[in-house]
N, C-alpha and C positions, 0 to 999 in steps of 0.2 A: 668436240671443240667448243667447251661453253665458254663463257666468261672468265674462268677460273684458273682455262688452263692454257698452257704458256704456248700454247701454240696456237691461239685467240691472239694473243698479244702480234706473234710475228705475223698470222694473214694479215693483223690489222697496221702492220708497219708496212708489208710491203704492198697491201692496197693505197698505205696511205701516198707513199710515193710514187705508184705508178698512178694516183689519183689526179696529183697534183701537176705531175709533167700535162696529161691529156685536158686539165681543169678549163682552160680556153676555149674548147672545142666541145659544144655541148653534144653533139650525138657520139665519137668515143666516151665520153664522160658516162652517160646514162648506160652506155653499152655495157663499160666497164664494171658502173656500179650494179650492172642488173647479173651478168657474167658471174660475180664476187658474188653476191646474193645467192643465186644458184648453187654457187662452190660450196658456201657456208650451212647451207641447207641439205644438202647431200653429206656433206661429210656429218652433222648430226642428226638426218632422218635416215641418210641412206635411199630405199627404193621412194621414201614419200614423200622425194619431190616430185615425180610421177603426177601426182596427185595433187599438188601444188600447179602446175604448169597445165594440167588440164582445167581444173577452174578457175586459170587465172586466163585460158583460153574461150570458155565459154563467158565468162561475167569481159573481158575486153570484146568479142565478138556483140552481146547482146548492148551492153551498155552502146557503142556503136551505132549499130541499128535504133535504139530507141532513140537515141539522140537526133537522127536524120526523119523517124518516121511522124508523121502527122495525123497519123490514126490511133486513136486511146485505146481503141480494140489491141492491134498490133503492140504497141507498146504495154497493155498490160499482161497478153500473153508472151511476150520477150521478159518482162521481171519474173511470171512464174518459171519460165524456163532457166531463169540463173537461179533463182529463189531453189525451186527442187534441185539444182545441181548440186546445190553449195550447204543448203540445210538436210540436203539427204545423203550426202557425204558425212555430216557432221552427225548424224543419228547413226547412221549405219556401224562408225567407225567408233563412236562417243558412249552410244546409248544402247544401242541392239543386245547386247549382251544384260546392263541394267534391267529392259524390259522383259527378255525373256526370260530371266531370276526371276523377277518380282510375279511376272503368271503363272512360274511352276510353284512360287512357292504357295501362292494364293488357290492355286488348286489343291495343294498337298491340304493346304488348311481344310479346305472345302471337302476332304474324305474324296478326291476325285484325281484320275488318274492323271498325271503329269508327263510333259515329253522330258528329255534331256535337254536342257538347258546352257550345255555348255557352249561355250559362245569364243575362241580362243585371238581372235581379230584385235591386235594390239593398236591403239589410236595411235596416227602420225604425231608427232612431237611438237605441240603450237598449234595444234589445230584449230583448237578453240580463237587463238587469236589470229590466223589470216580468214579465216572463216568471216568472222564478226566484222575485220577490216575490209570485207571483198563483198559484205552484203551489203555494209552503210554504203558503199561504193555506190552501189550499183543503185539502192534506194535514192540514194543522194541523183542523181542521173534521172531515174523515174521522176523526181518531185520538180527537178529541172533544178536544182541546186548546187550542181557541178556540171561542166564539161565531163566528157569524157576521153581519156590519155591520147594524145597525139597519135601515137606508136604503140605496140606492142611492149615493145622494151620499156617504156615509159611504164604502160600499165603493171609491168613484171617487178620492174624497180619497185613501185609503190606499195606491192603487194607484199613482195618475198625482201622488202629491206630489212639485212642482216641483222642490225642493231636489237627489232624489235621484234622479229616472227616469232622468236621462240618463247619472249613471256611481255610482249607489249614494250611502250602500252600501246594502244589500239588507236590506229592511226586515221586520219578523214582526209579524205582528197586534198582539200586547202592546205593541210599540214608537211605534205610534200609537193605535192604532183606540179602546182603551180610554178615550186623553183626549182624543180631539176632541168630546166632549161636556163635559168637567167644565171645573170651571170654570177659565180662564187670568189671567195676568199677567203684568206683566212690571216687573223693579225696576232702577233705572239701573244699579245691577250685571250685572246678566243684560244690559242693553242694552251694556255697556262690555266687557263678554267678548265679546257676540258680535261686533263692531266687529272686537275685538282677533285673535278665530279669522277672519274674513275680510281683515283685512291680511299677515296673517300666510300666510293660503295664497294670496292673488295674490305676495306676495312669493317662495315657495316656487315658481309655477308662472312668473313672469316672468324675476323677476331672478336664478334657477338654474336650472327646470330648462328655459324657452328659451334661455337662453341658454347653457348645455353644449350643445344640441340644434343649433345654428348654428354655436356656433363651433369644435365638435369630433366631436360623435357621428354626427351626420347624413352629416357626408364621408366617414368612415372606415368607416361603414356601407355606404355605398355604391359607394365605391371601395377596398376596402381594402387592394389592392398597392401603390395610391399610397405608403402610409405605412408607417413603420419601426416593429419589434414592440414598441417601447418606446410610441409614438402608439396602437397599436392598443390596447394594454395600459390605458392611458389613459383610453380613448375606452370600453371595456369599464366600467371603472370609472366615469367618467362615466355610462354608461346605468344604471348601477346610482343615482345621483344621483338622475338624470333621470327614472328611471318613480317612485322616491319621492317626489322634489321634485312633482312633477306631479300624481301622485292623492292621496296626502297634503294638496297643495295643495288638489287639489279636494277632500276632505271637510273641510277645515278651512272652506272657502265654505261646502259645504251644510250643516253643523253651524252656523255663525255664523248664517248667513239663517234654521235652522228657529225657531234662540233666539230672534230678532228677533219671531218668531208663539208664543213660550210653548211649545217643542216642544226638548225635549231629545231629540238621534241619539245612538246607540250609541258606539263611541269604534270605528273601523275603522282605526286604524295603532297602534303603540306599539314604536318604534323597536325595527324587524325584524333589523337589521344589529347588533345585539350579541346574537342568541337566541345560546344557549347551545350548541343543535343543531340538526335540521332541524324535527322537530316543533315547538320553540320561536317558530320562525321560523312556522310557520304562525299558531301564536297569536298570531303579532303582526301579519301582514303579510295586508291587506284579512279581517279579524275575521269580516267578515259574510259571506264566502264558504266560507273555511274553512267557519264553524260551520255553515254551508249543507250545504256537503257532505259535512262529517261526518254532520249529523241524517238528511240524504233521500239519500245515495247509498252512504253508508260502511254502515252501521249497517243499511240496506235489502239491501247485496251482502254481508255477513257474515253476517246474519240470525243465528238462535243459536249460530251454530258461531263466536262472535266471539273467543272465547280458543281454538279449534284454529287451530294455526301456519299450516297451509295456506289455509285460508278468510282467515284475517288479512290473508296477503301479498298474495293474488289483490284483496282488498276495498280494499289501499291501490293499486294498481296502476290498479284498475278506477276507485278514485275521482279518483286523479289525471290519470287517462288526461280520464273528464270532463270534469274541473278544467282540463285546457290547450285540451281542446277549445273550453270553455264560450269563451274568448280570442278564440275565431277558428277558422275551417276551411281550417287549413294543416297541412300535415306539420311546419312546424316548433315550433305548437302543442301536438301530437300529440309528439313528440320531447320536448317540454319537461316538460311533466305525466309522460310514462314515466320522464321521471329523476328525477322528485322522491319518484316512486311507488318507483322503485328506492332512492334513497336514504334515504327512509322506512322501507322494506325493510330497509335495511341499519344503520340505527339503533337499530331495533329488537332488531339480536341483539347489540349491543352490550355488553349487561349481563351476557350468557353470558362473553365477554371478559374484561372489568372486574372480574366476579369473582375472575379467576384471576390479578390482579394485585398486585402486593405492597401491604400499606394503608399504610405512609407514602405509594404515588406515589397512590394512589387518593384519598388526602385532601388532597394537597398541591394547590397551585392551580394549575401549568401544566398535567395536564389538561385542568382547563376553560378556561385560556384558550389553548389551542392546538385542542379543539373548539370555542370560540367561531372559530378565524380558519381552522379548516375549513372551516363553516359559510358565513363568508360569502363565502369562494371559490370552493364549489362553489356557491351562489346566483349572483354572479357567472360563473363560466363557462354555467350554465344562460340567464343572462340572453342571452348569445348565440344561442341559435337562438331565443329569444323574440322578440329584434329583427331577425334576418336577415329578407332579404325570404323567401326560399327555404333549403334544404337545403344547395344551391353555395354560398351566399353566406356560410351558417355555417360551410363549412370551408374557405372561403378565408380569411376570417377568423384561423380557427387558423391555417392555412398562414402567413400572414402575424403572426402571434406565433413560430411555430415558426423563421421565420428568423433569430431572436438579432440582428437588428440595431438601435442604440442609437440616432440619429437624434431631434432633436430641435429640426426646425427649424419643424414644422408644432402644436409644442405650445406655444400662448402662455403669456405668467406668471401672468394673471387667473384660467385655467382650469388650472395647475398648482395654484394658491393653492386655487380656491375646492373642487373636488373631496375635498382630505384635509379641508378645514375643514368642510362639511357633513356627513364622514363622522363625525367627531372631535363633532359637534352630539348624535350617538346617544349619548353616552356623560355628557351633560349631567342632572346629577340632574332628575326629574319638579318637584321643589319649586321648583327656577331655573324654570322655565316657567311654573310655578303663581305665585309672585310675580310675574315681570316682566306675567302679566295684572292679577292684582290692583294692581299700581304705575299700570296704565293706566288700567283701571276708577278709581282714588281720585282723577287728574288731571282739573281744573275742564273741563267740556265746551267751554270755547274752547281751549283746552288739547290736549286731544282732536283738535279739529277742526287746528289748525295742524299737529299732526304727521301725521293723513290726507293734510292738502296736499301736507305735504313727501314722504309715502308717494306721494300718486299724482305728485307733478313726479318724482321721483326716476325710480320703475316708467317714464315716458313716455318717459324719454333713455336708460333700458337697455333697453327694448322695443325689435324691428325693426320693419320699416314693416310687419309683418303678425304676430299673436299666433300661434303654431301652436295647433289646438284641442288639448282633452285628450286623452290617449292613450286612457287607459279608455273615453271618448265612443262611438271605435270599437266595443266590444264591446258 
């Protein structure tokens, strides 16, 4: 039951009305929406919500306790005790398998005898992100920066809220917990935005980024000598599309759906592909992870040495290293965060540069717009070993750019067109966006409904006989 599929749509109808009869009464309400939650996580992990309800048992038990106690002893062995519950689930379930490949193979290397390494433990589905949501949780609580949940049910809601468990974005106490008591609403505006953010990202995840993902990324990813460096070149760009089009997509759904219950999300995209430089790029591109690991990983490996140069570089390094891990337990994850942490790195001493440069070229604008299409090159080329399956795969890859041949038999006209026009989309002032909702929101609700139709007849004949699920999902 993801986003995609129609049976997403009817829990979300018929939550939404039996959301709204109990809306008044805030403990049915939190009951209801934590129940629903529950539902929705079961019907897409199945047994791992299990797993879910016990660390959302021990991080509401501990956070608890640490809140009432006035002993720093006690309180910091209550954090290691959510801390190992919740980061040792997430290794176990994420990583265990990762680590023990990587020792056998590192023995085989070494002429030394190796165990079996097979590891067959499927990760719960989102794991990474109620994980991440239940430890800032609980951090936030240690530093005295939140309360911690009324209720059980409170803390359950915040955790396991439907909209966002399965791919974010990643949620902080402030950003629910405060209002799932006060009082809600909802006005045919806020109902006609949210409409508009959920067409809007099935549109984003069907009719772009499946369909780059079938009729171009997926081959060329997979076989990529097939193709000519000009197709590969393409298909690079395309993925670049494609993981936008996609999880962008997705929070445009879970943002529409939270409105639909009187719940404003944080804003998790803000058209990444025009940052300015690499740092920029992070403020824009998945909001809630960044700020994730800048709060609990950056700022935790710097600690006070955060303006000496060497503690800085080591803390972006270390946080991005993290950061690709958090993705997935691949080297090519692992690869990918080391370059961003490098690149980070390296934008950093920038200004020592810049200084020393003449002030007409420092104020003029090509500059910046020649770091802006740095930037999103080297984002693109990084995207490459994000999607390789492997290591091999990513320098085949290159290999197969590096041959200079122009070929252009395997790159159709639709997916020539649509690629520069989605990229050309970033570049669309916020205010074009902000009207074409409001245009929507003011059209008479039959009005409305016709152009749904024509939205989902349209989505049914560009869709293939199967939705591919979200990328992020994975993680």
């Amino acid at each position: 039951m993801l986003f995609t599929d129609s049976n997403y749509y009817a829990f979300l109808m018929v939550l939404f009305f039996a959301y709204w009869v109990v809306a008044s009464r805030p403990g049915p309400r939190v009951g209801l929406l934590a129940v629903a939650s529950g539902f929705f996580y079961w019907r897409v992990a199945g047994n791992s919500l299990a797993l879910l309800v016990g660390i959302s048992v021990i991080d509401f038990a501990t956070t608890r306790l640490m809140a009432d106690s006035k002993s720093e002893n006690r309180r910091r062995l209550l954090l290691s005790v959510s801390l190992f519950a919740s980061l040792g689930a997430l290794c176990y379930f994420k990583y265990a398998g990762f680590i023990l490949d990587s020792v056998a193979r590192a023995l085989t290397a070494a002429g030394m005898p190796a165990p079996d390494a097979r590891f067959d433990i499927l990760a719960p589905i989102g794991i990474s992100f109620f994980i991440f949501q239940s430890v800032a949780f609980v951090l936030d609580v240690y530093r005295r920066d939140a309360r911690p949940a009324q209720s059980y049910l409170d803390h359950f809601a915040f955790v396991s809220f439907f909209p966002t468990i399965i791919a974010g974005p990643i949620l902080r106490a402030r950003n629910l917990i405060p209002h799932l008591r006060e009082p809600v609403g909802l006005t045919s505006e806020m109902g006609g935005q949210a409409i508009f953010l959920i067409a809007c990202g099935l549109i984003k995840k069907i009719a772009i980024a499946d369909y780059l993902s079938a009729n171009l990324v997926e081959r060329v990813f997979d076989f990529p000598e097939r193709f000519s460096s000009l197709e590969v070149l393409a298909a690079v760009y395309g993925y670049a599309v494609q993981i936008y089009s996609d999880f962008s997509g997705y929070s445009d759904i879970a943002a529409g759906s939270a409105l639909l219950l009187g719940f404003s999300l944080p804003l998790n995209f803000n058209a990444p592909y025009r940052a300015r430089d690499l740092p920029d790029f992070w403020r824009r591109w998945h909001i809630s992870l960044s700020s994730w690991l800048r709060d609990y990983v950056f700022f935790t490996a710097a600690g006070r040495r955060v303006r000496d140069g060497g503690a800085l570089r080591a803390a972006l390094l270390i946080t991005m290293l993290v950061g690709g891990l958090w993705h997935g337990a691949a080297w090519t994850f692992a690869f990918w965060g080391l370059m961003h942490g490098a690149g980070l790195v390296f934008v950093r001493a920038l200004p020592l540069v810049r200084r020393r440069m003449p002030r007409p070229w420092r104020e003029s604008r090509l500059p910046r717009a020649l770091s802006c299409l740095f930037t999103f090159h080297f984002v693109c080329f990084s995207w490459i070993f994000f999607r390789a399956e492997s290591l091999d795969r990513a320098l085949s890859v290159l290999n197969q750019l590096a041959a200079l041949t122009f070929g252009a038999a395997n790159l159709a006209m639709p997916v020539a067109l649509l690629i520069p026009l989605c990229l050309s989309a970033h570049w669309v002032p916020e205010a074009a966006w902000s009207r074409a909702s409001r245009a929507f929101c003011c059209l008479p609700a039959f009005a409305q409904a016709c152009a749904l139709l024509l939205l989902a007849t349209g989505l049914y004949f560009v869709a293939g006989s199967d939705v591919a699920p979200f990328i992020y999902s994975r993680f």
